[in-house]
C-alpha positions, -999 to 999 in steps of 0.1 A, spaced: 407 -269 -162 406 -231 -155 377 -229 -183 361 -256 -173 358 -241 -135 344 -213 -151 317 -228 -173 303 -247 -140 305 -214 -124 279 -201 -147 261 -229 -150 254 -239 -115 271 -209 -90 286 -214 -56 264 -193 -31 289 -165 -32 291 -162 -65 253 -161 -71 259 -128 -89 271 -144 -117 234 -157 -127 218 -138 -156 184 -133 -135 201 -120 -106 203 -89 -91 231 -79 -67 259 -51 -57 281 -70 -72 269 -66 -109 243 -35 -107 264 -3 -98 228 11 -88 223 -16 -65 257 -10 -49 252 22 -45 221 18 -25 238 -8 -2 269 24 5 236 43 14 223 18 39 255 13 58 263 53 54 228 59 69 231 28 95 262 27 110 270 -8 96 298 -22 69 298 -19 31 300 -56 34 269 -65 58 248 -41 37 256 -55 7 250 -87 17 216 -73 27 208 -66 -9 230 -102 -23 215 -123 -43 184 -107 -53 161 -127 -81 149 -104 -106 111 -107 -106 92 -116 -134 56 -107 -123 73 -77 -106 93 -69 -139 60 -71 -160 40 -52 -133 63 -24 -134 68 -18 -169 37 -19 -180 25 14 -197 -9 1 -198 -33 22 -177 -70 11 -174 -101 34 -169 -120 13 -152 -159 29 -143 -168 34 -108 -191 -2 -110 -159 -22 -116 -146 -10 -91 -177 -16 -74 -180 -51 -83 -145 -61 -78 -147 -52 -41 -179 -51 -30 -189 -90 -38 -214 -108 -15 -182 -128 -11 -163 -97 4 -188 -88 22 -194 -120 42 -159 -128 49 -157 -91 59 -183 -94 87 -163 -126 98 -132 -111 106 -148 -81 123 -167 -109 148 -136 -126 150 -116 -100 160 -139 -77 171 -120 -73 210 -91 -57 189 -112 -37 166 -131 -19 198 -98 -13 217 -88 1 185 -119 25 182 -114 35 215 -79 46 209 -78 61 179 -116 70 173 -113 54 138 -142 35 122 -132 -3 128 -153 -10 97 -132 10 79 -100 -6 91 -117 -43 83 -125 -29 46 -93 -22 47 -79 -55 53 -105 -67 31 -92 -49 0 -53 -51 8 -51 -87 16 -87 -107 13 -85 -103 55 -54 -123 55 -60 -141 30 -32 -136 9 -4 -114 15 15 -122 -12 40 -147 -20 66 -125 -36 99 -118 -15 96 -85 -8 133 -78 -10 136 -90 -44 101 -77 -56 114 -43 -48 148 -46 -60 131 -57 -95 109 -26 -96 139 -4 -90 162 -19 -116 132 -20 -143 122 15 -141 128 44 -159 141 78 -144 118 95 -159 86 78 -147 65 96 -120 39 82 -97 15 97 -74 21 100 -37 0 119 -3 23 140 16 15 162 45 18 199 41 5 222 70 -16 197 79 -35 193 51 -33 164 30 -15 171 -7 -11 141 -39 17 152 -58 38 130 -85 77 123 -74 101 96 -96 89 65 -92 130 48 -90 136 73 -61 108 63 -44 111 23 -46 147 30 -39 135 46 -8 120 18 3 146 -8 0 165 17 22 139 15 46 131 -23 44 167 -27 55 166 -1 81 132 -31 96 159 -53 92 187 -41 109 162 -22 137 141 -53 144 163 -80 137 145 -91 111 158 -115 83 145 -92 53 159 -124 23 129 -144 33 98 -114 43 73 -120 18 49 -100 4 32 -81 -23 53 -79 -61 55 -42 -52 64 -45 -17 35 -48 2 38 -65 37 9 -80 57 -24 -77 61 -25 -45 58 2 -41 28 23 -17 42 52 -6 22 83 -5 41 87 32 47 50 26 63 61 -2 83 87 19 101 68 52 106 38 36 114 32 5 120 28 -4 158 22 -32 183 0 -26 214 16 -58 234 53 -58 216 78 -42 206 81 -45 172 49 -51 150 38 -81 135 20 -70 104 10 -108 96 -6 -107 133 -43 -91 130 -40 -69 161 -6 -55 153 -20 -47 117 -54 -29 128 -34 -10 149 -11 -4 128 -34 7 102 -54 33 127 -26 47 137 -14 53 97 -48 71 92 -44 90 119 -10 103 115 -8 105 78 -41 110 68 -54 132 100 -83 111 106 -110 131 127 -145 121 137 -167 130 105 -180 118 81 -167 102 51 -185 109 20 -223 113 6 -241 112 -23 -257 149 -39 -269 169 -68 -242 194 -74 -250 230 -93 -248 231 -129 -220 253 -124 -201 228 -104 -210 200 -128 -193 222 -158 -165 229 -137 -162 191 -128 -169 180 -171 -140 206 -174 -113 182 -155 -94 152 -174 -76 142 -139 -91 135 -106 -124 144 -115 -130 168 -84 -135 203 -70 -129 219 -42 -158 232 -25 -145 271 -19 -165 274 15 -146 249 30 -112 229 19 -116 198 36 -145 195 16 -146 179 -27 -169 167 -52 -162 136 -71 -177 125 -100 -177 86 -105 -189 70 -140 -214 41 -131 -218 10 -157 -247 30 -181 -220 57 -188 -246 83 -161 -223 101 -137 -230 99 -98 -216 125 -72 -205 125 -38 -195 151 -14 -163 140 4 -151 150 38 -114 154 54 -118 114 60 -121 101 27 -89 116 17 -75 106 50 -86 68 36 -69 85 -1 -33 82 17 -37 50 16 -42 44 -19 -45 79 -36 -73 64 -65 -107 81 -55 -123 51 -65 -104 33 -39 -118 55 -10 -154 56 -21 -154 17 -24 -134 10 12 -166 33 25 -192 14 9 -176 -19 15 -175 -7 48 -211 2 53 -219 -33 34 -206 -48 63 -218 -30 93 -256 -37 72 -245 -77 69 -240 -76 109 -265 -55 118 -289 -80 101 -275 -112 113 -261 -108 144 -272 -80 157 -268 -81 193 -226 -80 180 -228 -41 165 
């Protein structure tokens, strides 16, 4: 009888004994996961037991699991980039959104003196304006990441240093670890049931994909308390305010195209990274070089904003295509409805 209790076990498990499935991930059987639920209630005043019920029954993530383990890393040329945001599609549904919501959008400028076409490119790259969010629990997603990558691997992250923007690599575990800390911390803070939140495989929430350590430093409501990134107000207000405080968002410009010297061309043909210099006159000020689809290079002086719009995604490709898509849209109002700019 005994072995047959446990065969059914493992075959179909009570709910408290979810652990015992070979696709799930829980305190229970992942000491790493355990030891980031004694973290959570260390740091949050709460029992072992309520936090590691927070992390229970966690379904390792397939698409997550592939996501993160892949070693494969794509060069794509500035125009692929281009076309994959900047569609007429994009563009359209961009300049619907910005009508639509266009009372929040002004509020917002008037705030925060950030672009509001910026913010709705924004959206419009992060989520299709809405869109899709993602349909991954977020917990899980997360939890998957964590438990699928190796110590050793680095990823690239925008910090604050004096009050000038810095990218530097840190270990990509600690940092997802980080943020299943701080995706609890939402939940216990805003009462928020975190084994249902869906999102992005990586963790992204809402419209505007916030990760959850952006979600609690940042994210903010302008009628409640806590904010609703799934709401569009709460997340264009919410995104401002991120560009503001952690990229330092001023009233400049973003970026524009020039002819740099020879010299600063070599300099630039001499990089394998980022492909930019820093123009010695002023820091706030580099040249990117972008590769465009028949292999010629175009450049672009960028200002304090486009790294501001870097923080967000630290690719310079992202930046340059949020600006253009951006401008794409302002033009597509501008010339239909333009009593509405």
């Amino acid at each position: 009888m005994q072995i047959l209790l446990t065969l059914l076990s493992t075959a179909v498990p009570i709910s408290n004994a979810c652990y015992l499935a070979p696709d799930i991930i829980d305190p229970r059987n992942n000491l790493e996961i355990k030891a980031i639920a004694h973290e959570i209630a260390v740091e949050n005043g709460i029992s072992e037991k309520k936090a590691q019920d927070m992390l229970s029954c966690m379904k390792n993530n397939l698409y997550s699991k592939a996501r993160a383990t892949s070693r494969k890393q794509v060069k794509s040329p500035f125009c692929q980039f281009n076309k994959n945001f900047i569609s007429a599609f994009r563009i359209k549904k961009g300049a619907e959104f910005y009508l639509q919501n266009k009372s929040y959008l002004s509020a917002m400028e008037d705030q925060y003196h950030v672009n509001p076409f910026i913010v709705t490119a924004i959206i419009g790259v992060e989520s299709n304006y809405g869109k899709f969010t993602g349909n991954h629990l977020t917990r899980d997603a997360i939890a998957t990441v964590i438990v699928n990558t190796d110590k050793t691997s680095s990823m690239s992250v925008s910090e604050l240093s004096n009050s000038n923007i810095i990218f530097k690599d840190i270990s990509k575990k600690k940092f997802f670890i980080d943020e299943l800390k701080y995706l609890a911390k939402i939940g216990i803070e805003n009462n928020m049931d975190i084994k249902i939140l869906e999102g992005s495989w990586d963790g992204g929430i809402g419209l505007a994909q916030f990760m959850p350590s952006s979600y609690h430093k940042h994210a903010i409501s302008p009628k409640h308390r806590y904010a609703n990134l799934f709401d569009p107000e709460d997340a264009i207000y919410s995104i401002a305010n991120y560009l503001v405080e952690r990229g330092n968002w001023d009233k400049g410009a973003i970026a524009e195209i020039i002819q740099p010297t020879q010299a600063q061309i070599t300099n630039l043909d001499s990089i394998n990274s980022i492909n930019s210099i820093f123009i010695p006159s002023d820091r706030n000020k580099h040249i990117y070089r972008f590769t465009l689809e028949d292999s010629s290079n175009q450049y672009w002086l960028t200002y304090n904003n486009f790294e501001a719009i870097r923080t967000y995604n630290t690719r310079p490709h992202y930046a340059i295509n949020v600006m253009l898509l951006a401008e794409k849209i302002h033009d597509y109002i501008k010339s239909n409805y333009p009593g509405d700019i």
